[in-house]
Each structure stands twice: as C-alpha cells, then as structure tokens.
C-alpha positions as CSV (number, residue, x, y, z in Angstrom):
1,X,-47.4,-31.2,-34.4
2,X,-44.9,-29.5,-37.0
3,X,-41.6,-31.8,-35.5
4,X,-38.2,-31.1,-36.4
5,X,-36.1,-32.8,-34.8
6,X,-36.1,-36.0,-32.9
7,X,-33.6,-37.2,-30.3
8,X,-33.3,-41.0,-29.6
9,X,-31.7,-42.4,-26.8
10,X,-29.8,-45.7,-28.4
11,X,-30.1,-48.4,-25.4
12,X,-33.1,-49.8,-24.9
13,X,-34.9,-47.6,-27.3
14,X,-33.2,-47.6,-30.4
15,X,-31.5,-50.3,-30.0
16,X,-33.5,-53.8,-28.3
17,X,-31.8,-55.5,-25.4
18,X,-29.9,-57.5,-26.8
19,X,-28.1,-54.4,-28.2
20,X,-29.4,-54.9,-32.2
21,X,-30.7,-52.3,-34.1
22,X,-33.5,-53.5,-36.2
23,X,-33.3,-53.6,-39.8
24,X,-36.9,-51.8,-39.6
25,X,-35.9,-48.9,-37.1
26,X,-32.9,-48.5,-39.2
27,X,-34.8,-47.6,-42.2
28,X,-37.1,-45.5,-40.6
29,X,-34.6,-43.6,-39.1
30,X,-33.3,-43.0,-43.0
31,X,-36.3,-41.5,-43.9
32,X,-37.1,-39.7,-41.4
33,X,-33.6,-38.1,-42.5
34,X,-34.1,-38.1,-46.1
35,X,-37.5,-36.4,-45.2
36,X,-35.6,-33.5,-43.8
37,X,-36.0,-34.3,-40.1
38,X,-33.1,-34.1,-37.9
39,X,-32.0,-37.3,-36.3
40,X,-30.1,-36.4,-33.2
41,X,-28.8,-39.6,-31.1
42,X,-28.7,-38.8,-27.3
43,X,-27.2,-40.9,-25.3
44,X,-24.9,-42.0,-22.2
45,X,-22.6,-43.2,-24.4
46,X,-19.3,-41.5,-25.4
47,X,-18.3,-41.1,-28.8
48,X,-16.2,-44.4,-29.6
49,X,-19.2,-46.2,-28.0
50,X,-21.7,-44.3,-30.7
51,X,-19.1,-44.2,-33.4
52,X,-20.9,-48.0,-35.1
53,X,-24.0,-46.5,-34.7
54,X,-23.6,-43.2,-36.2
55,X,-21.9,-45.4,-39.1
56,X,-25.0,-48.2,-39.3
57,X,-27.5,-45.3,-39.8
58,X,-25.0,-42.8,-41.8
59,X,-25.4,-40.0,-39.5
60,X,-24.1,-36.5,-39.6
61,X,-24.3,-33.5,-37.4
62,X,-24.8,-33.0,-34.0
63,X,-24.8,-36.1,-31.2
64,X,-25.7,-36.1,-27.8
65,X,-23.2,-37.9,-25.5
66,X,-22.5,-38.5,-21.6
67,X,-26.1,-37.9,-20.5
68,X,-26.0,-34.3,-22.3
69,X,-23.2,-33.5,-21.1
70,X,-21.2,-33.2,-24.6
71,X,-22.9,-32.6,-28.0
72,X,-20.0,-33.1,-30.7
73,X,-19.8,-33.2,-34.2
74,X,-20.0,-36.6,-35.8
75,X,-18.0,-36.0,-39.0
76,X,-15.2,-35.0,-37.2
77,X,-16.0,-36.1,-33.2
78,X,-15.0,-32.9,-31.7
79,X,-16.8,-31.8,-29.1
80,X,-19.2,-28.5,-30.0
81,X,-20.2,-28.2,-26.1
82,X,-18.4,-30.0,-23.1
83,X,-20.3,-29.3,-19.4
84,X,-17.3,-30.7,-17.2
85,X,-17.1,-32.3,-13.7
86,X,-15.8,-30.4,-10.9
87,X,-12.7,-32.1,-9.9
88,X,-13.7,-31.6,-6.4
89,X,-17.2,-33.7,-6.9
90,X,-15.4,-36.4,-8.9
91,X,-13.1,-37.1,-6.0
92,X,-15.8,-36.7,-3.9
93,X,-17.8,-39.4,-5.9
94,X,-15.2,-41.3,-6.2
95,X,-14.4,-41.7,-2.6
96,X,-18.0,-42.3,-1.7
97,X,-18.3,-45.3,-4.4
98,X,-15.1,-46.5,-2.7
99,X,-16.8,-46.5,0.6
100,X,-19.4,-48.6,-0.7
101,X,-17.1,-50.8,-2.1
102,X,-18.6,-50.6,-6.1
103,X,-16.8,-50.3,-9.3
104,X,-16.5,-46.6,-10.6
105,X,-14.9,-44.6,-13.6
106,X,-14.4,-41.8,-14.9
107,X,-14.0,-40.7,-18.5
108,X,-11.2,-38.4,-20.2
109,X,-10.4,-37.8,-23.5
110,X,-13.0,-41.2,-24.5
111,X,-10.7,-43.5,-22.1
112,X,-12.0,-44.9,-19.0
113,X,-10.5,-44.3,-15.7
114,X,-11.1,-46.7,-12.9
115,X,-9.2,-47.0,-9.4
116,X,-9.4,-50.8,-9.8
117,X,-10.3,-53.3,-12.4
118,X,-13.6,-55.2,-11.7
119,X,-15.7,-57.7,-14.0
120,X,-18.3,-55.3,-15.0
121,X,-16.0,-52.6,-16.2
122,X,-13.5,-54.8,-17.9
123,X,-17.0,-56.3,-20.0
124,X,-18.5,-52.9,-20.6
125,X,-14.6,-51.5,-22.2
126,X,-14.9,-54.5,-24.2
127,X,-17.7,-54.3,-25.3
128,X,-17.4,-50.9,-26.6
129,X,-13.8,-50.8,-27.0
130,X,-12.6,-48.4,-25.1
131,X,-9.1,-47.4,-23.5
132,X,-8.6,-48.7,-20.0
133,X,-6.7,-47.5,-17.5
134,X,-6.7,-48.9,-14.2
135,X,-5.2,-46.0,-11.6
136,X,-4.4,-46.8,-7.9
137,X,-4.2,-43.3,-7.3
138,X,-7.7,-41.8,-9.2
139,X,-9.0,-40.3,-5.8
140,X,-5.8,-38.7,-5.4
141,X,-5.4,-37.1,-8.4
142,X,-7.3,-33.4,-10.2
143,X,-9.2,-34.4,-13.3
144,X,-10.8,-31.6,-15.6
145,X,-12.5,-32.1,-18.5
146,X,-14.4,-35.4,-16.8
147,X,-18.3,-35.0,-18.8
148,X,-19.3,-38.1,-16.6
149,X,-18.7,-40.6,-13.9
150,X,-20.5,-44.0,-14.1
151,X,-21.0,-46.4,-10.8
152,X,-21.7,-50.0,-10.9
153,X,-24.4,-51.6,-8.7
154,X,-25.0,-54.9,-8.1
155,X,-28.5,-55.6,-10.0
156,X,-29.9,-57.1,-6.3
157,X,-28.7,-53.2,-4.8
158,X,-29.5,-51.0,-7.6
159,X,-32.6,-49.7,-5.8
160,X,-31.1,-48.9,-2.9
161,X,-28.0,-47.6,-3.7
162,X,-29.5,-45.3,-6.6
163,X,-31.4,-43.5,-4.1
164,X,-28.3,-43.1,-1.4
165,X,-26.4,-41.1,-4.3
166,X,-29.6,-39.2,-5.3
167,X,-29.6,-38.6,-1.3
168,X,-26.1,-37.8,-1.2
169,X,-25.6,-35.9,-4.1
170,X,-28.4,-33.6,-4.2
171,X,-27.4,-30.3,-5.4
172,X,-23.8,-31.1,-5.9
173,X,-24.4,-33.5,-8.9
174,X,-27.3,-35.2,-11.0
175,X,-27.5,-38.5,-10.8
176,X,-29.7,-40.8,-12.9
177,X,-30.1,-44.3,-14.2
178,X,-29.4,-46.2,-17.6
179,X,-28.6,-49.6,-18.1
180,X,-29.3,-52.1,-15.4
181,X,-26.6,-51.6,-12.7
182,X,-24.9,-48.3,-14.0
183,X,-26.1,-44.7,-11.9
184,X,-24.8,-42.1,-13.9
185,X,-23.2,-39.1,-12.4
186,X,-22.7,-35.6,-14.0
187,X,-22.4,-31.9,-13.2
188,X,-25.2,-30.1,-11.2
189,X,-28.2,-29.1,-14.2
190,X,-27.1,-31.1,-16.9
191,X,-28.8,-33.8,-18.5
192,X,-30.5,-34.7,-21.8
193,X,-32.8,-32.1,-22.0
194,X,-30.5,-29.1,-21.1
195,X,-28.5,-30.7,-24.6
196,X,-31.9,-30.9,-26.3
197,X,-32.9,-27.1,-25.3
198,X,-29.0,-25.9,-26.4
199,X,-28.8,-27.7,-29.6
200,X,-32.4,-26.8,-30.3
201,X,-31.2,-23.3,-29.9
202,X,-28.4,-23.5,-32.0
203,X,-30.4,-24.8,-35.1
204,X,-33.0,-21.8,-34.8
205,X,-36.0,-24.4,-33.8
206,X,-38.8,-24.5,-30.9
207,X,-39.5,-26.7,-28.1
208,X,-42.6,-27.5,-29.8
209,X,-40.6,-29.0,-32.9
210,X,-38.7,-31.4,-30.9
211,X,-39.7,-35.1,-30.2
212,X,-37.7,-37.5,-27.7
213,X,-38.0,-41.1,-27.6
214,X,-36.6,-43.1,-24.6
215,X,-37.2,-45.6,-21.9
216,X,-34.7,-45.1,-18.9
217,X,-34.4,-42.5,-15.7
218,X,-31.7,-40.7,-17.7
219,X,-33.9,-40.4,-20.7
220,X,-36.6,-38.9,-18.8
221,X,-35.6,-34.8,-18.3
222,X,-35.9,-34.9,-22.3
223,X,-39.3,-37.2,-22.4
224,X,-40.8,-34.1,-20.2
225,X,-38.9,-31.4,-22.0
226,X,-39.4,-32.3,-25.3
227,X,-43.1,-31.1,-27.4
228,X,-43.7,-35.0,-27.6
229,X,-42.3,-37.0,-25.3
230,X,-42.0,-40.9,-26.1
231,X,-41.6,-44.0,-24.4
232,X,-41.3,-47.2,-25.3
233,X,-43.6,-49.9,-23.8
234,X,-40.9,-51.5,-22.1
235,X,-39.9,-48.2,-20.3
236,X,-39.5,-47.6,-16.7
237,X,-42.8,-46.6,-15.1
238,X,-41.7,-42.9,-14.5
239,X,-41.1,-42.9,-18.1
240,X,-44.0,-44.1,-19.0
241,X,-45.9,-41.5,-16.7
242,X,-44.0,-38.5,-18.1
243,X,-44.5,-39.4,-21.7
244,X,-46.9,-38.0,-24.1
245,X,-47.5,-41.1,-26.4
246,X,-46.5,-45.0,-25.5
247,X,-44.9,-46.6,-28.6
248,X,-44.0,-50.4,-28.8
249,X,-41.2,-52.0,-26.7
250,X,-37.4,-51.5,-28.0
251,X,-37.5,-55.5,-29.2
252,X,-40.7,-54.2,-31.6
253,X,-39.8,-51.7,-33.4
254,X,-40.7,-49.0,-31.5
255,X,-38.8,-46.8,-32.8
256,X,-39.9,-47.3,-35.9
257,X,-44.1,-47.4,-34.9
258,X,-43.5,-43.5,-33.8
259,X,-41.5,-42.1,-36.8
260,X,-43.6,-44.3,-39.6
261,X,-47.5,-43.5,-37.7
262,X,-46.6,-40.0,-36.4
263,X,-43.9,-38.5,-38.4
264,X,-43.5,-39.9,-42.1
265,X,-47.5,-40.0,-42.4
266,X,-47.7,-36.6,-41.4
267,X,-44.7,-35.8,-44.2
C-alpha cells in the first residue's frame, strides 16, 4: 500500500504504559517524517496534554484531539475544526454520572470543569497540567464549545458502567473507552475516524493512503476506517479483531516495528 499518512493514538500505543515514549519509536516517527509521510497524532488528549509530545517528536501540522472531536494546528494550537457538545447532553451527562455517584468533567477552553474534586481528577490535571476548576453549580449551568466529557469508573466497575452509558446514551452521544477507568463522551458521529476522513480530505489524500495504529475502544472507528488498520499486541481484543496487521505491544516498540517493516522499507 502507497500510505500517506499515519495517525497514532499516543496512550498505550505510542507511548508504553508507563507513559514513556521510546527512544526507538521516536526516531522512527522522524523518519517516517523526514520521508515525507505525514505524522498525525490522534488522540483523547487536549492540546496542553499533547503540547510535550508534539515538542519530543518536533511536530507540525495538523493534530487530532478529544476523540476527533478537534483537529488544531500545532504551531499555533488553534483549533482548525471543533465538533461541540450540546449543552443539553452535557447536562444530561452530567447529571446521570452524578446519579451514579463518579467523578466527571468537562473541558472548555483546555481547562477542566468538574462539579467536585475527587482523587482521580485532581492526579490526571496534574499530571498533565491542566487548569482546574471545581464548580458546585456545572449541572446548572449552559456550556458551548465543550469537544468532550470524560467519566471516571472505578477499575472493579468499568465493565459495567461502560455499557450502562453506551445503553443510555445511544444516539444522543458516543461513548467509548481509553485509559483504564475513563469512558469518554462526545457529540453523536464523532470520533477518530470522522477526524481521519476530514483531515484526509483536506490534504487531497485517499482512504487507501491512510494507516492508524492504536490499542483502545476509542482508537478503534479509525483501526476499521483507516486502509491499514493497526493494533498493538497489547490491544483490547475488539482491537485486535478489527485490525489489519498486529504489531508488537506499546512497551516493544510497536510503533516503531510498523513504520520501520512496513513503511520506511517500502520508502
């Protein structure tokens, strides 16, 4: 295949678990670059949270954020495309995460919005450091311009309570799956792939150009979308089903396997 671009989701994929981003993958990621191949990260993330990414691997151009629900421009991090929430759904998702009694935010303007603070949010706005705002009054209150909302499960209900929002949800929102714990909430259509399809668009290319590597439910729309879809060994087993080739787990290099044996050599 004739590929031309090649979107990588960062968790879990580029990325190995421990959140590390191998000096190997990053130099096959330059390559593949300095080859002429388009790069595109796509990713759950917001921009802040990609911002030391897109700096490690000296990235420019387009970047997938939210779940495709933004793609923005790295040199200057405006947003090129925003699909937002209705506010009606966010206060609907909202007050059913309340009634469950788990952690949820919202994002605005790359701040995170939460009705009360909780151990898992506080560590993942540290972790990426993000602007926190805790806000009694979130399911109150009309939000536009929301690309996501992200739930917190307890690991031992992740299961369960995934599949009462898919339940819940169905036709009003997508909801998928990322890092252990977090479903992730956006408009009704929008995921990955639909950014994959747009940006592919934009940059004059075919479906049959594109390559997508990931690992996770959220990653999967653009594993089945894409002309050759990837997973990483490690991957969930839908993943693994959808994909067209199975590369090494995140913590071997993955990453790197599938541009070096199937891209570079074919340079």
């Amino acid at each position: 295949m004739d590929i031309k671009l090649i979107a990588l989701d960062i968790d879990g994929t580029l990325t190995n678990h421990a959140g590390i981003i191998s000096e190997r993958n990053r130099l096959a990621v330059r390559k593949a670059i300095d080859a002429g191949i388009r790069v595109v990260l796509a990713t759950g993330r917001g921009r802040i949270a990609t911002r030391p990414i897109w700096r490690f691997l000296e990235m420019h151009g387009p970047s997938i954020q939210y779940g495709g629900a933004m793609i923005a421009d790295i040199d200057t991090e405006r947003a090129i495309v925003l699909h937002e929430m209705d506010p009606e759904v966010i206060r609907e998702v909202l007050s059913f995460s309340h009634e469950l009694d788990i952690p949820a935010q919202i994002y605005l303007d790359e701040a995170v919005i939460t009705e009360r603070a909780s151990e898992v949010a506080n560590g993942y706005v540290n972790r990426h450091k993000l602007k926190f705002i805790v806000d009694p009054d979130i399911r109150k209150k009309t939000f536009h311009n929301v690309p996501k909302i992200l739930a917190f499960a307890p690991l031992n209900q992740e299961n369960d309570l995934f599949a009462i929002f898919k339940e819940k949800f169905a036709g009003i929102a997508q909801v998928s799956r990322s890092s252990p714990g977090f479903i992730e909430i956006n408009n009704i259509g929008i995921t990955k792939a639909t950014a994959i399809e747009d940006l592919t668009s934009m940059l004059g290319l075919r479906r049959d150009q594109v390559a997508a590597v990931g690992d996770n439910f959220l990653d999967l729309e653009m594993i089945e979308w894409a002309g050759l879809g990837v997973g990483v060994a490690d991957a969930v087993p839908e993943v693994l089903a959808s994909a067209d080739l199975i590369v090494p787990a995140c913590g071997e290099d993955g990453v790197a396997v599938f541009i070096e044996d199937h891209i570079l050599s074919l340079v």
